[in-house]
C-alpha positions as CSV (number, residue, x, y, z in Angstrom):
1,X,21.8,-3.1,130.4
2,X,24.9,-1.5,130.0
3,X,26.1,-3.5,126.2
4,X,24.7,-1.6,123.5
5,X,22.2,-3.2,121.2
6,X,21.5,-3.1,117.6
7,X,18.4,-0.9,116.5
8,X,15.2,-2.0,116.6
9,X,16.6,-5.1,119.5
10,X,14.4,-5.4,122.2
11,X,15.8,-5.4,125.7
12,X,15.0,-8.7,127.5
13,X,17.2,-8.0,130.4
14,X,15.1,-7.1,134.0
15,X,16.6,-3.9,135.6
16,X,14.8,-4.4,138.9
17,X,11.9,-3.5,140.3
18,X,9.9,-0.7,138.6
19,X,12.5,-1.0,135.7
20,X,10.9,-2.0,132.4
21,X,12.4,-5.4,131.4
22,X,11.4,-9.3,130.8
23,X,12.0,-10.8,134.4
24,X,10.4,-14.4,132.7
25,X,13.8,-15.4,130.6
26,X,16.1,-17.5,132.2
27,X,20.1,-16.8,132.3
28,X,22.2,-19.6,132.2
29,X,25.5,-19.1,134.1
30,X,28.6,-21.5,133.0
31,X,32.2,-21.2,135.0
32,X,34.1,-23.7,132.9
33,X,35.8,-21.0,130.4
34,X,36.0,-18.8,133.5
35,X,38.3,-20.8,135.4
36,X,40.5,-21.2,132.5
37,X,40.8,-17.6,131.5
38,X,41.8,-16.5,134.9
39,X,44.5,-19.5,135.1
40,X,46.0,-17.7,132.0
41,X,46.1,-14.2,132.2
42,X,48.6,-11.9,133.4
43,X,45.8,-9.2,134.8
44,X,44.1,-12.3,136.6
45,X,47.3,-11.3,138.8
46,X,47.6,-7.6,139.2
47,X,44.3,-7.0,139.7
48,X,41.5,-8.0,142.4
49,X,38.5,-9.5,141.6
50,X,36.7,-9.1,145.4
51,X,33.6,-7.0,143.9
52,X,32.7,-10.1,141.3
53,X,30.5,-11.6,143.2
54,X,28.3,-8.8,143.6
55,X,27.9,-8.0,140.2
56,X,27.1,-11.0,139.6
57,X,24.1,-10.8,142.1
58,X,23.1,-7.5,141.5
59,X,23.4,-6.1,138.0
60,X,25.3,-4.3,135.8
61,X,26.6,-1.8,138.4
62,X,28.4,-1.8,141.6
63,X,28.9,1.2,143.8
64,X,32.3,0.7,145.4
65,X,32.4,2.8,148.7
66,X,35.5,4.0,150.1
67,X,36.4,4.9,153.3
68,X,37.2,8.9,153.7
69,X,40.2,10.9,155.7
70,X,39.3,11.2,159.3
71,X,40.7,14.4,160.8
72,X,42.9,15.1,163.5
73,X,42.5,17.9,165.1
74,X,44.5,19.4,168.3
75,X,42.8,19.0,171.9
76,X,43.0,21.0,174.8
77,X,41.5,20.3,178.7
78,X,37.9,21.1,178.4
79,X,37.4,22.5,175.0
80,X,34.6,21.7,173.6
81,X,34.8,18.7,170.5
82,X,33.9,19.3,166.9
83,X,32.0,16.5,165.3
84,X,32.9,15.0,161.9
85,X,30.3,13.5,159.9
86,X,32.6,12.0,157.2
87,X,31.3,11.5,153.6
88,X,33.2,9.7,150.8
89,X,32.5,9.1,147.6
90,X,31.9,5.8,145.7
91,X,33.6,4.7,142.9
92,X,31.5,3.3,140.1
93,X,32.0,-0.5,138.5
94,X,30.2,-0.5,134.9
95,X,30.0,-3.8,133.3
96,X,30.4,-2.6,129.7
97,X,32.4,-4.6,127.7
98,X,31.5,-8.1,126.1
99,X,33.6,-10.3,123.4
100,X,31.7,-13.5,122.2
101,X,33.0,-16.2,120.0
102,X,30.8,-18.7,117.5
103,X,32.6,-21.5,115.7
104,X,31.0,-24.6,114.1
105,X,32.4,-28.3,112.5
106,X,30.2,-29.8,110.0
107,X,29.0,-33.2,110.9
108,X,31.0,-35.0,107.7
109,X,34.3,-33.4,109.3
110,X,33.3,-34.5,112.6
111,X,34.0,-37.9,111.6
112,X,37.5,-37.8,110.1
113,X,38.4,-36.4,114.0
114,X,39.7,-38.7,116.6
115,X,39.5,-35.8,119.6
116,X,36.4,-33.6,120.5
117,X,37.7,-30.6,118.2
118,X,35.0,-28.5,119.7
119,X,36.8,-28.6,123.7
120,X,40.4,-27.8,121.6
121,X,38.5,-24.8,120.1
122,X,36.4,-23.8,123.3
123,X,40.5,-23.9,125.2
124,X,41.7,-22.2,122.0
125,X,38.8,-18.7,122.0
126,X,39.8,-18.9,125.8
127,X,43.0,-18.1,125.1
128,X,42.2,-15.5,122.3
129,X,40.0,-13.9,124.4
130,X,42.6,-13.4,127.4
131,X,45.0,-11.7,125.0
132,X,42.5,-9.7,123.6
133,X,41.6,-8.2,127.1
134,X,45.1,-8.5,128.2
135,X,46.3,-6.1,125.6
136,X,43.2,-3.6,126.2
137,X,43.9,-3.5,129.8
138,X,47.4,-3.0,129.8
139,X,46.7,0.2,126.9
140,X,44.2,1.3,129.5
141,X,46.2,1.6,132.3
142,X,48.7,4.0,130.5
143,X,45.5,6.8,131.3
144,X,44.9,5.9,134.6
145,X,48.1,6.3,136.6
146,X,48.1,9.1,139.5
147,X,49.6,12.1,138.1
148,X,52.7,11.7,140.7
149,X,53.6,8.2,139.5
150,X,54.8,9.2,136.3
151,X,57.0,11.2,133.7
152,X,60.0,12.8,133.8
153,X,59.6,14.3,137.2
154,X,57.6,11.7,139.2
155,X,57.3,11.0,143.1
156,X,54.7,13.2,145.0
157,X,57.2,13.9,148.1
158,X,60.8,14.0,145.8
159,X,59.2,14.9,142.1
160,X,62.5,14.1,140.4
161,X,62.1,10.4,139.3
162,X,62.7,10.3,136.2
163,X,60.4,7.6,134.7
164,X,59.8,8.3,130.6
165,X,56.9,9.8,128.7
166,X,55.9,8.4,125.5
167,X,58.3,9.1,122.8
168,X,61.2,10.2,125.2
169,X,61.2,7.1,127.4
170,X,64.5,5.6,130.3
171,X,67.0,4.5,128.1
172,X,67.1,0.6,130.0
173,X,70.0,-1.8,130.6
174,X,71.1,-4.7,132.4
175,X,73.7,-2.2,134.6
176,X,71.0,0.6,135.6
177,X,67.8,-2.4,135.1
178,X,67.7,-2.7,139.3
179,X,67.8,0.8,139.6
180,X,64.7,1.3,137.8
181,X,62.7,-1.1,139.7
182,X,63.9,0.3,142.4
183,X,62.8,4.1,141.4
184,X,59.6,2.7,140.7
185,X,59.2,1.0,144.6
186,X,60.0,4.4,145.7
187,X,56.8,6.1,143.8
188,X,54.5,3.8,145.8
189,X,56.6,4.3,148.3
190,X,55.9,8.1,148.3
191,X,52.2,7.4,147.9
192,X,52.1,5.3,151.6
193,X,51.3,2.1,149.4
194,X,51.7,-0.9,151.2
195,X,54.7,-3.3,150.3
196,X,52.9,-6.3,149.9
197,X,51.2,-7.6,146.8
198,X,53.0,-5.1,144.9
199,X,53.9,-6.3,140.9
200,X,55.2,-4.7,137.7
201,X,54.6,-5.8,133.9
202,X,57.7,-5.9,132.1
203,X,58.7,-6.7,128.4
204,X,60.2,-9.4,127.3
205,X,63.6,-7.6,126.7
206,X,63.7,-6.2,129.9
207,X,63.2,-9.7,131.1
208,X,66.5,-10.9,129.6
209,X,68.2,-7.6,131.4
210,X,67.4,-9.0,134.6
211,X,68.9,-12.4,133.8
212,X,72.3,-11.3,132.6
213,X,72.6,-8.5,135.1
214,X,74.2,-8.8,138.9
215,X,70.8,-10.7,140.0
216,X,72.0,-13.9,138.0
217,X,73.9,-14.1,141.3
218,X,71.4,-16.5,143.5
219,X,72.7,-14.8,146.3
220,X,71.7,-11.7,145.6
221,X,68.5,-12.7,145.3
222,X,67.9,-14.8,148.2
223,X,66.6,-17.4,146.0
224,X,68.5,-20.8,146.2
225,X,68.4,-21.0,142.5
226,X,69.6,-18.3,140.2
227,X,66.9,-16.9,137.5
228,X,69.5,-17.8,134.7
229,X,69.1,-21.5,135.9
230,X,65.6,-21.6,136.5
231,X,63.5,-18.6,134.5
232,X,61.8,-17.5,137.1
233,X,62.4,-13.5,138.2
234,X,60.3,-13.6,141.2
235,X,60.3,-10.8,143.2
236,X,62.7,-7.6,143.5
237,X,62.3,-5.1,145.8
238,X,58.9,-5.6,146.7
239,X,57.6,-6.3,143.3
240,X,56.5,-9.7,141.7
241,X,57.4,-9.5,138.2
242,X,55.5,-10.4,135.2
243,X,56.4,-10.9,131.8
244,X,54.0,-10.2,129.0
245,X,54.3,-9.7,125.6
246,X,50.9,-7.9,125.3
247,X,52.6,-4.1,126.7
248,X,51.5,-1.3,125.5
249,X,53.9,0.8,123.3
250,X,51.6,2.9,121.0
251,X,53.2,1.8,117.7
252,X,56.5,2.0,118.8
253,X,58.0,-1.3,118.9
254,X,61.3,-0.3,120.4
255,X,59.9,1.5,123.5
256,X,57.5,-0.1,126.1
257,X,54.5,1.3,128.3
258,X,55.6,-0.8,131.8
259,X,53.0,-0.5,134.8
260,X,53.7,-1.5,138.2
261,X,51.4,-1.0,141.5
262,X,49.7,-2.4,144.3
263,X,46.9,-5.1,143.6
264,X,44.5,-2.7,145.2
265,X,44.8,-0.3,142.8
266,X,43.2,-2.4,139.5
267,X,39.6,-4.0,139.7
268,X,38.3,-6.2,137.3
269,X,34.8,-8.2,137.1
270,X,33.4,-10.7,134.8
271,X,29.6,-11.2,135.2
272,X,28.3,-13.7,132.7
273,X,30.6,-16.2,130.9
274,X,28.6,-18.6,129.0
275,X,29.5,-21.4,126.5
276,X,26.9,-23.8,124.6
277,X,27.0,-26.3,122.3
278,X,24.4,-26.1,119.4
279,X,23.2,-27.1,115.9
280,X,22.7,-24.3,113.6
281,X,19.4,-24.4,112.0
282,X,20.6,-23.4,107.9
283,X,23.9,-26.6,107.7
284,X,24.4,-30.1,109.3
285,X,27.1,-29.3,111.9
286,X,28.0,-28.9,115.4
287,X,28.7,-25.1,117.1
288,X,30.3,-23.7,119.9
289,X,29.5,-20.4,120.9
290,X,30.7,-18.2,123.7
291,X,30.0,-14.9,125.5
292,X,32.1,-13.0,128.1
293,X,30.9,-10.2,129.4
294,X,33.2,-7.9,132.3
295,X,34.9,-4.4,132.9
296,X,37.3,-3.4,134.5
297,X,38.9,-0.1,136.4
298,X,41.2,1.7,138.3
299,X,39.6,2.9,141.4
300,X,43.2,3.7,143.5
301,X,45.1,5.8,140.8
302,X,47.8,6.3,143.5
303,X,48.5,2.7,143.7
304,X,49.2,2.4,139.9
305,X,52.7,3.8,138.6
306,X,53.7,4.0,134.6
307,X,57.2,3.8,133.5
308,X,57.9,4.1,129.8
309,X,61.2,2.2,128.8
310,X,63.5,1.0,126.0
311,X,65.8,-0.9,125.9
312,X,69.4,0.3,126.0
């Protein structure tokens, strides 16, 4: 099992055949708080979820094959053909991380209620918990970024877009906002990265850029609603944007760690969410308790750009 465990903990979990382990416990599986955290998150969006199932059937590990560079190689009448064997490497899926939560309401309170206080606090940790992993995923991505698709000199044909480092970040504002987004299209651009389900993350100040610049024309948008009428940014220049107040900005609260990439590029699995309601043994109460167990990773660093940005 990959989650650590206190000393002197026994491990109950079965690792397979010929792998010590308790095969005779059963695991309860329960997709009620799953469906709502996906609903809420912004990383539920930006990043694919297509090796979950596995997981779920097969451990705490999934080896993600990929599929290698074929050559091409020159050909001449009646040469004779070299043959390729190609090999690629997998990318490993670790499911490492866990959050629980454990609330209870003692049976005297239970009666001055009039609603099941226990579902408003099972919604409640659901939330919690998606901002939790929200924020850790967003400060995670900061690392993983292909070395082309960021700083001061990013692009791996051009090298000279100027994107922001930590601390010296693109001074942003609702005249050169567009221009930005667009920079950031041309790094995947550069990187062959397909121009569907492409997003970016941005603040909520660079939000309110958008609004009061040149795209609060509907017609520049080709949306028959402008975004200062309706909210809603939509898509420019390939990218779906999302608004999130959970960016990264290490400490710096005028300055912004804004990713954007392709939805290949971001993985994410969660392979045991499980809620019950129980009494404690030691006070007269009901409790709701919850674990969420998942991780998460990059495995297509070129798909994933980082621009850090202030605001103007």
């Amino acid at each position: 099992m990959a989650i650590s465990r206190s000393a002197g903990y026994p491990d109950y979990t079965f690792g397979g055949v010929g792998t010590p382990g308790n095969a005779n416990i059963p695991v309860i599986f329960s997709t009620k708080m799953l469906v709502k955290f996906y609903k809420a998150t912004v990383f539920g969006e930006i990043a694919n979820t297509e090796y979950e199932g596995e997981i779920k059937n097969q451990g705490d590990t999934v080896e993600i094959r990929t599929i290698p560079d074929i050559t091409i190689r020159d050909y001449t009448k009646g040469q004779k053909l070299t043959l390729e064997r190609p090999e690629s490497t997998a990318v490993e899926l670790l499911i490492d991380k866990a959050k629980y939560f454990n609330a209870g309401l003692d049976d005297i309170d239970v009666k001055q209620f009039d609603i099941n206080m226990l579902d408003k606090w099972a919604e409640d940790a659901s939330e919690q918990m998606k901002i939790t992993i929200d924020s850790a995923i967003l400060q995670y991505l900061d690392s993983a970024e292909h070395a082309s698709n960021s700083g001061a000199s990013a692009g791996a044909i051009s090298g000279n877009i100027a994107l922001g480092v930590d601390g010296t970040t693109v001074s942003i504002s609702k005249s050169n906002v567009i221009d930005y987004i667009v920079s950031c299209g041309q790094v995947l651009d550069e990187q062959n990265i397909p121009e569907t389900d492409r997003w970016m993350v941005i603040p909520a100040w660079m939000s309110a850029l958008i609004k009061t610049s040149d795209l609060k024309d509907a017609s520049l948008t080709g949306d028959s609603v402008t975004p200062m009428r309706n909210g809603k940014l939509g898509m420019i220049d390939r990218f779906t944007l999302y608004k999130s107040n959970q960016l990264y900005n290490n400490g710096t609260a005028t300055q912004a760690c804004i990713p954007f990439g392709h939805k290949s590029a971001l993985t994410f699995a969660s392979q045991i969410v499980k809620t019950e309601i129980y009494r404690p043994q030691d006070t007269f109460a009901d409790a709701i308790k919850g674990l969420q167990v998942y991780g998460y990773k990059v495995i297509k660093p070129e798909a994933l750009g980082i621009m850090w940005g202030s605001k103007a």
